[in-house]
Structures are given as C-alpha cells and as structure tokens.
MARKOLMAR-665865 format. One record per residue (C-alpha): residue number from 1; residue in one letter; y negated, z, x negated. Coordinates in steps of 0.02 Angstrom, whole numbers. Layout:
N
kelum nr: NUM	rest: a	yy: Y	zz: Z	xx: X
...
This chain:
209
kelum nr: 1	rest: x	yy: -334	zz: -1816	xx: 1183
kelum nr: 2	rest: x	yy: -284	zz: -1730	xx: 1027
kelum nr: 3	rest: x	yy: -250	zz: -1541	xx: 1023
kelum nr: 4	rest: x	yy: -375	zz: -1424	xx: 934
kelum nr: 5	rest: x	yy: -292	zz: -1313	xx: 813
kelum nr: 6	rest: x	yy: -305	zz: -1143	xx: 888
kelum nr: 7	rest: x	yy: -315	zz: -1071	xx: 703
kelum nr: 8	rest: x	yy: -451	zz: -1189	xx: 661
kelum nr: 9	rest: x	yy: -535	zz: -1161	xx: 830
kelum nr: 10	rest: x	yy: -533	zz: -964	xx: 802
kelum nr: 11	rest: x	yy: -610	zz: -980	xx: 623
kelum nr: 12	rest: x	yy: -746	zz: -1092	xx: 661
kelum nr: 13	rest: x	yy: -794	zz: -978	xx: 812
kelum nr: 14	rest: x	yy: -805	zz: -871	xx: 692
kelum nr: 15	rest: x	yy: -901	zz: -956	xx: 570
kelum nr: 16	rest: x	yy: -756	zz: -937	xx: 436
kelum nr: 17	rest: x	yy: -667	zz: -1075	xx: 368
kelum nr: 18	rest: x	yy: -487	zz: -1113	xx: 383
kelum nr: 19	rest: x	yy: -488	zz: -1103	xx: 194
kelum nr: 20	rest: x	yy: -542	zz: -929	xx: 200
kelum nr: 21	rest: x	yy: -445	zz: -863	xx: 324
kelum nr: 22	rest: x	yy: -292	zz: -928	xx: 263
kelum nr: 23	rest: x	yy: -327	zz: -853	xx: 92
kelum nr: 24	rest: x	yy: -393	zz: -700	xx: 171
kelum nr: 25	rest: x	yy: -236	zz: -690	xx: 264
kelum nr: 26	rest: x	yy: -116	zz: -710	xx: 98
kelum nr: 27	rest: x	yy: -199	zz: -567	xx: 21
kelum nr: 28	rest: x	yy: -191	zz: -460	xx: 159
kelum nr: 29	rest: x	yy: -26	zz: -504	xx: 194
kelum nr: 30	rest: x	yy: 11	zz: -462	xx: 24
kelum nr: 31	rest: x	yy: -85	zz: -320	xx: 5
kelum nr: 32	rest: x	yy: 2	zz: -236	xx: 158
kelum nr: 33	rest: x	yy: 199	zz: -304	xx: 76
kelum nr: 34	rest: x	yy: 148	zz: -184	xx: -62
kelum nr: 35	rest: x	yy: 102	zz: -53	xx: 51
kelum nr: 36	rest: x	yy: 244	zz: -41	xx: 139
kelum nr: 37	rest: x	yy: 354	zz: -60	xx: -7
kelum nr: 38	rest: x	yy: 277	zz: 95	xx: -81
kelum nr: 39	rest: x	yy: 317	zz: 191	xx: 66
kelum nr: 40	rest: x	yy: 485	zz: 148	xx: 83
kelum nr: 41	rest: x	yy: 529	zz: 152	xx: -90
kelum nr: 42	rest: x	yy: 497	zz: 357	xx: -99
kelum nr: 43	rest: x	yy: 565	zz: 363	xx: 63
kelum nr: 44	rest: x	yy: 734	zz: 297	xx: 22
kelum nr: 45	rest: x	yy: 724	zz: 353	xx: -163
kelum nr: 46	rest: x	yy: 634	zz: 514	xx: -197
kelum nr: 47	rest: x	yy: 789	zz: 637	xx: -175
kelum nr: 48	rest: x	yy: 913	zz: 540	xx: -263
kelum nr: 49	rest: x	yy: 814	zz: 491	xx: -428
kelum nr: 50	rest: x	yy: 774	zz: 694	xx: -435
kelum nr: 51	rest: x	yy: 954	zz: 720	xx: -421
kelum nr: 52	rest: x	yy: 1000	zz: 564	xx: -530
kelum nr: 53	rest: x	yy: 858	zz: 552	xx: -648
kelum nr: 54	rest: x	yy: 804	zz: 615	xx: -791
kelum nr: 55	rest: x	yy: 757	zz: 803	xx: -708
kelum nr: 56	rest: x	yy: 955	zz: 810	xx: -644
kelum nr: 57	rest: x	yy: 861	zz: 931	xx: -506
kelum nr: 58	rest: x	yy: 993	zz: 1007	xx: -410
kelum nr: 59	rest: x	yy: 989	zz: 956	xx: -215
kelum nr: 60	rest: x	yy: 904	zz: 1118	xx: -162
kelum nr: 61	rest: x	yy: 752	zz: 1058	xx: -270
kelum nr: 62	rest: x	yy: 803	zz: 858	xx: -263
kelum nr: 63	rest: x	yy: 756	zz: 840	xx: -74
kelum nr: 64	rest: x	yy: 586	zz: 956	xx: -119
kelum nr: 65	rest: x	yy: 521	zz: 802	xx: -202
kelum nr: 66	rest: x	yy: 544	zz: 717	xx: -15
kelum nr: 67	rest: x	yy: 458	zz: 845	xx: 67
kelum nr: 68	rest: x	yy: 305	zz: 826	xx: -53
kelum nr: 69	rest: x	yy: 281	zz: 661	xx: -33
kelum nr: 70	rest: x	yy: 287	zz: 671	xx: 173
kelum nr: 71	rest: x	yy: 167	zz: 819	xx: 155
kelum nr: 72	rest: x	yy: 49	zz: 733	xx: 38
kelum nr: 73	rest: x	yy: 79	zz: 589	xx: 175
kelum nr: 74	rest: x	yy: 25	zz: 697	xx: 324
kelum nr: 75	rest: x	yy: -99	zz: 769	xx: 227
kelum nr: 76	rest: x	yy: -179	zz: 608	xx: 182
kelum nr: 77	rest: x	yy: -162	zz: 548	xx: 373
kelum nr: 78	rest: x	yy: -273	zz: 690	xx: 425
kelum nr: 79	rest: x	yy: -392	zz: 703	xx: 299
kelum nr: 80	rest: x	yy: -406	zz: 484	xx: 322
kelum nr: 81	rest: x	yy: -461	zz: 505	xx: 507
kelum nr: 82	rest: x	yy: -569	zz: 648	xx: 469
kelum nr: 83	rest: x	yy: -646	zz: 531	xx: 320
kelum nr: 84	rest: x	yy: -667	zz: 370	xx: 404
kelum nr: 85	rest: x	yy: -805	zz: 424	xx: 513
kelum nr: 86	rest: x	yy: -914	zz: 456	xx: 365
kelum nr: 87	rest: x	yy: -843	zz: 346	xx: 214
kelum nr: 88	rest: x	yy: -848	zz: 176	xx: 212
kelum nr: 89	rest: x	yy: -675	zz: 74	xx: 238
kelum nr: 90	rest: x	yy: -717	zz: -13	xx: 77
kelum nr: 91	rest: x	yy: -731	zz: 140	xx: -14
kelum nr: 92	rest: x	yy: -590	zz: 216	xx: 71
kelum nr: 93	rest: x	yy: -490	zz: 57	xx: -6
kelum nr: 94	rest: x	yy: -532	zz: 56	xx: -181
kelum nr: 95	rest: x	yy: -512	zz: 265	xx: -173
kelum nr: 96	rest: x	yy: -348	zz: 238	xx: -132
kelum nr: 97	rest: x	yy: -285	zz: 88	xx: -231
kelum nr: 98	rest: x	yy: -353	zz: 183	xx: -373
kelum nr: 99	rest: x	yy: -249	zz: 343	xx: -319
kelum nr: 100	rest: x	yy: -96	zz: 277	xx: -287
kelum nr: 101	rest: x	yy: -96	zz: 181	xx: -470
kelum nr: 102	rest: x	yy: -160	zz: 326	xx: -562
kelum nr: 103	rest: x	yy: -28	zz: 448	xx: -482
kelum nr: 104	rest: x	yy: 103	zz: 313	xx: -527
kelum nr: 105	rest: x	yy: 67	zz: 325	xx: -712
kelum nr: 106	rest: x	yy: 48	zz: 490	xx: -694
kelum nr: 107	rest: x	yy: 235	zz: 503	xx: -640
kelum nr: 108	rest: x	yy: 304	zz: 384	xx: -766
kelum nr: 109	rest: x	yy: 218	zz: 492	xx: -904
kelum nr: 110	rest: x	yy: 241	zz: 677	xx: -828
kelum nr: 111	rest: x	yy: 371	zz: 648	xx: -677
kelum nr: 112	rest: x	yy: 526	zz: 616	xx: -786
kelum nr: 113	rest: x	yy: 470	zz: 796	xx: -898
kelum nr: 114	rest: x	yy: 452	zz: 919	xx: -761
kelum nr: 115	rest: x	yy: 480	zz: 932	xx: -576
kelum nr: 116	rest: x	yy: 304	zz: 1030	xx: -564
kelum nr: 117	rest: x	yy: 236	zz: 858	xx: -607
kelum nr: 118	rest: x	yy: 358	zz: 773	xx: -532
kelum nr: 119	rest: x	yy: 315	zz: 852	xx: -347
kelum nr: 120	rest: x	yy: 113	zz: 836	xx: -374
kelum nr: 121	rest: x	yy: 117	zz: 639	xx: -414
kelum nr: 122	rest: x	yy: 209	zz: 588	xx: -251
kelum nr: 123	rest: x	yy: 122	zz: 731	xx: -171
kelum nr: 124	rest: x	yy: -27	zz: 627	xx: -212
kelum nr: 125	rest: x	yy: 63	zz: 447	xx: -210
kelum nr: 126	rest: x	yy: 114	zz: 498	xx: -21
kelum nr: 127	rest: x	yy: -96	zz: 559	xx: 32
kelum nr: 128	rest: x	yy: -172	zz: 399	xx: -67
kelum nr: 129	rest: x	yy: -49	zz: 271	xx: 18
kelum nr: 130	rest: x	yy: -79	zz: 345	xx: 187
kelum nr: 131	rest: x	yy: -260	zz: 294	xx: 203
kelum nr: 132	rest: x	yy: -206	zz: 106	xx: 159
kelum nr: 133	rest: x	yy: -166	zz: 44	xx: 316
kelum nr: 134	rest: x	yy: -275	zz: 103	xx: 429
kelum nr: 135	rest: x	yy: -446	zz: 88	xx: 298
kelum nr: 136	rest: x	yy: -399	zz: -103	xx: 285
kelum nr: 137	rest: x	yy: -387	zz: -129	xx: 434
kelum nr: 138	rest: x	yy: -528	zz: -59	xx: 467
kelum nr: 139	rest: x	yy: -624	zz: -167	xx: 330
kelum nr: 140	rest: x	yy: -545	zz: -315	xx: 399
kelum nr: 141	rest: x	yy: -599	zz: -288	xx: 582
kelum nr: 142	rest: x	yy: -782	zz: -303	xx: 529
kelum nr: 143	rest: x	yy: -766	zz: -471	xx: 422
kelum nr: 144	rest: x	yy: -625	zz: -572	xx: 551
kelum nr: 145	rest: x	yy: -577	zz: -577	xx: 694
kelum nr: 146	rest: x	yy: -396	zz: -462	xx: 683
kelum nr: 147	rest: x	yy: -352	zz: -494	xx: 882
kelum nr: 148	rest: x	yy: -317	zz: -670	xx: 831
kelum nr: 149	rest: x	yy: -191	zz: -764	xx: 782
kelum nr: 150	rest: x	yy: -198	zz: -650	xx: 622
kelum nr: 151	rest: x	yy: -169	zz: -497	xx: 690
kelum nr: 152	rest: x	yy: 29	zz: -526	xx: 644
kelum nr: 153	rest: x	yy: -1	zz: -527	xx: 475
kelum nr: 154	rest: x	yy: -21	zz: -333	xx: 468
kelum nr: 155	rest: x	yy: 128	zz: -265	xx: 532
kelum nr: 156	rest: x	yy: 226	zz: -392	xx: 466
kelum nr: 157	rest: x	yy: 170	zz: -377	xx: 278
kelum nr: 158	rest: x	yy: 218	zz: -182	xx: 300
kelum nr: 159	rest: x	yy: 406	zz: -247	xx: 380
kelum nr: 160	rest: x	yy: 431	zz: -362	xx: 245
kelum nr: 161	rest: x	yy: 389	zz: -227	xx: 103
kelum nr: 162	rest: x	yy: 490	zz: -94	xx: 184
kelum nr: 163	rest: x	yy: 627	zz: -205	xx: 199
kelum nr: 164	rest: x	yy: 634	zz: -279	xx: 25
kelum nr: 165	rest: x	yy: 598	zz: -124	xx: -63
kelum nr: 166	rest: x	yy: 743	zz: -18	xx: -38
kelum nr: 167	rest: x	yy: 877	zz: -134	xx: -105
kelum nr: 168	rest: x	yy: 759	zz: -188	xx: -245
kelum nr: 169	rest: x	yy: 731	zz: -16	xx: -310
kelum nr: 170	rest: x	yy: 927	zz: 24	xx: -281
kelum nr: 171	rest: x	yy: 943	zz: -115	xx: -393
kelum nr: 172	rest: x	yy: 835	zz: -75	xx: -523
kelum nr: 173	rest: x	yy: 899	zz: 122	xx: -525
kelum nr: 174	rest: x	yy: 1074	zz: 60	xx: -558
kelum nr: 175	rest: x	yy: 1008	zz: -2	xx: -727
kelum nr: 176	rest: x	yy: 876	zz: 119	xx: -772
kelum nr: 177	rest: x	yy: 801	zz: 265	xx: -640
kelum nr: 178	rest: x	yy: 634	zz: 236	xx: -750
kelum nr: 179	rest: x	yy: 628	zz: 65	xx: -702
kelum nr: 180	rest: x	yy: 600	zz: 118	xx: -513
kelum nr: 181	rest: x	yy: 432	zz: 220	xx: -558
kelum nr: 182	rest: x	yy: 390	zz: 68	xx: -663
kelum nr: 183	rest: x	yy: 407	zz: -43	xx: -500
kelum nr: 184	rest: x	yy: 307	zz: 74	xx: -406
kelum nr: 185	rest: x	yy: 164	zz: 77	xx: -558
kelum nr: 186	rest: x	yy: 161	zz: -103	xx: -554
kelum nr: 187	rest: x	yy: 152	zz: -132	xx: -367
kelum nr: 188	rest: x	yy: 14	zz: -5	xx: -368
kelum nr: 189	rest: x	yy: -82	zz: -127	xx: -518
kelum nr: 190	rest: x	yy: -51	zz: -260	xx: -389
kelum nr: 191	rest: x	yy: -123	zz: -179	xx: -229
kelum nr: 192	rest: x	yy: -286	zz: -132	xx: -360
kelum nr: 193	rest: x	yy: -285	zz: -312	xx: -408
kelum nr: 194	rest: x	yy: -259	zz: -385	xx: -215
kelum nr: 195	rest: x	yy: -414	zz: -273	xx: -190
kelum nr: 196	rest: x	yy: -524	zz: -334	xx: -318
kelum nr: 197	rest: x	yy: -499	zz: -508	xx: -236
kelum nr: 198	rest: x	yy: -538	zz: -464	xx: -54
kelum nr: 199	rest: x	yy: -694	zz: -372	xx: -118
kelum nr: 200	rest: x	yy: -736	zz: -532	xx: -244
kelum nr: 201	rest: x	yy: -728	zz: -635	xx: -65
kelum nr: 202	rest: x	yy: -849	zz: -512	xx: 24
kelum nr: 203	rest: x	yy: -957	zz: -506	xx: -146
kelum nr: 204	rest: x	yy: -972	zz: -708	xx: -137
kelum nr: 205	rest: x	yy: -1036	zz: -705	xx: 51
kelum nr: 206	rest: x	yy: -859	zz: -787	xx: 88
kelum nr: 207	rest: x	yy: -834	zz: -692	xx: 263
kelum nr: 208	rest: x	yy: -1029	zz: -726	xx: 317
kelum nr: 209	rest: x	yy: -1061	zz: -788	xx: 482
C-alpha cells in the first residue's frame, strides 16, 4: 500500500491545501529570517557603527546605543504580553511591521545626525521587533495547525536570520556604515510586504476550513 504523505495528511485534516500551506509556510519562514536578522544585526552592530559611523560616539556613549535597543526590547516584551490579551495578533503584526520600518527610516534620516536620534530609533526598532515573534505566532496558531510538521519553520527562520545577518552587515559596514541602516530599512519594507501577503491569504478565505 502506498504511504500517505504526512504533510498532505495534516493539511487536508485541516481543510488546507498542500498549496497553501506550503506557501503559507515560505512566508512565514521568511517573515521570521527577517526577524531574526533584525535582531541580530543591532545586536552585533549597534556599538561599533556609533563608534565607527558617522556620530564617531566615543565608547562611553557607543555601547549606550546597545543598551537602548535591549531596553526598547524589554520594553516591548512587556508591554506585548500585556497587549495581546486585548489587541488582536493581526493588529499586533501590522503595528509592528509598520514600527520597525518607520523607525528604520527614521534612523537613516536622523540616526547618522545626532545620537539623541540615534538612541530613540533603535529604542523603538528594539520594542516594535519584539512583539514579532510571539504576535505571529499567535496569528498563525488560529489559521494552521503550528504543532505540525510546520512548527520547525519558526525557530528556524529566526536561526537562519541571526546567522546570516551578522557577517552580511560586517560586510556591508566595511564599504559604507550607511549601507547597514539601509539593510535594516529594507528588510523592514520586506517584513511589511511578507505581511501584506499573509493578510491577502486570510482576506481571500485561503486558510478557511
């Protein structure tokens, strides 16, 4: 007797297609690359493009720019669990995209003038990009099944972004420091666009069962 495909099997149970889910699952995977590459990109970079940069901080007020963005993350972490019982995960998700892209052009445009606005745009990067993981998540949970054999795709979208990330934007300072906000601006347009499609899917009934 021929083997069922246990992905297939799990979507129709569902009543998803495979087609869905495995689009559903690019996206997220995507989405969650992004997320993680974010985080690890001011993690390894903050202090030494203050230092390095255009603001030539000095490393009293360099590693300041670290500490803003782990505030703004703990910050973020809080106020997201206070938030999610009484906001919407969608909403959470499109509030945050939305953030973390606005605070990114915010930092190419102000970040490189002053360190005042260079310590409120990752203080605000940092609280945006903290709901991310846990609001999609939460989305997800109520559209597919995310004990599956899905649930990988989650932690390993974050690995694979906070892998990648570091050496990419160590690259990319070597040339220009400017050219590592730019990465983080235009990872933030793509997390805003990855959105767009997940809530296009939902929109079209795609996740109905």
């Amino acid at each position: 007797m021929e083997k069922e495909n246990p992905a297939s099997t799990e979507a129709l149970t569902r009543g998803i297609s495979l087609s869905v889910l495995t689009m559903f699952s690019l996206l997220i995977f995507t989405f969650y690359t992004f997320s993680g590459g974010i985080e690890r990109t001011f993690q390894s970079m903050s202090t030494t493009w203050s230092m390095c940069g255009p603001l030539q901080l000095d490393p009293s007020m360099a590693t300041l720019t670290d500490s803003f963005y782990n505030g703004g993350f703990m910050c973020g972490r809080i106020t997201g669990s206070v938030l999610a019982g009484v906001v919407r995960p969608s909403s959470m998700v499109i509030i945050s995209v939305l953030g973390v892209a606005t605070a990114s052009l915010l930092l190419i445009l102000i970040g490189s003038v002053h360190y005042a606005g260079l310590y409120l745009c990752v203080a605000l990067i940092g609280f945006f990009v903290s709901w991310q993981f846990g609001a999609l998540f939460s989305w997800s949970a109520k559209r597919v099944d995310v004990t599956g054999n899905i649930s990988p795709i989650f932690f390993l979208g974050c690995g694979v972004g906070s892998l990648a990330s570091p050496p990419i934007a160590g690259l990319l300072f070597t040339t220009d420091p400017q050219y590592v906000l730019i990465l983080v601006f235009s990872i933030a347009i793509g997390q805003v666009a990855l959105a767009a499609g997940l809530w296009g899917m939902d929109r079209k009934g795609m996740f109905d069962r």
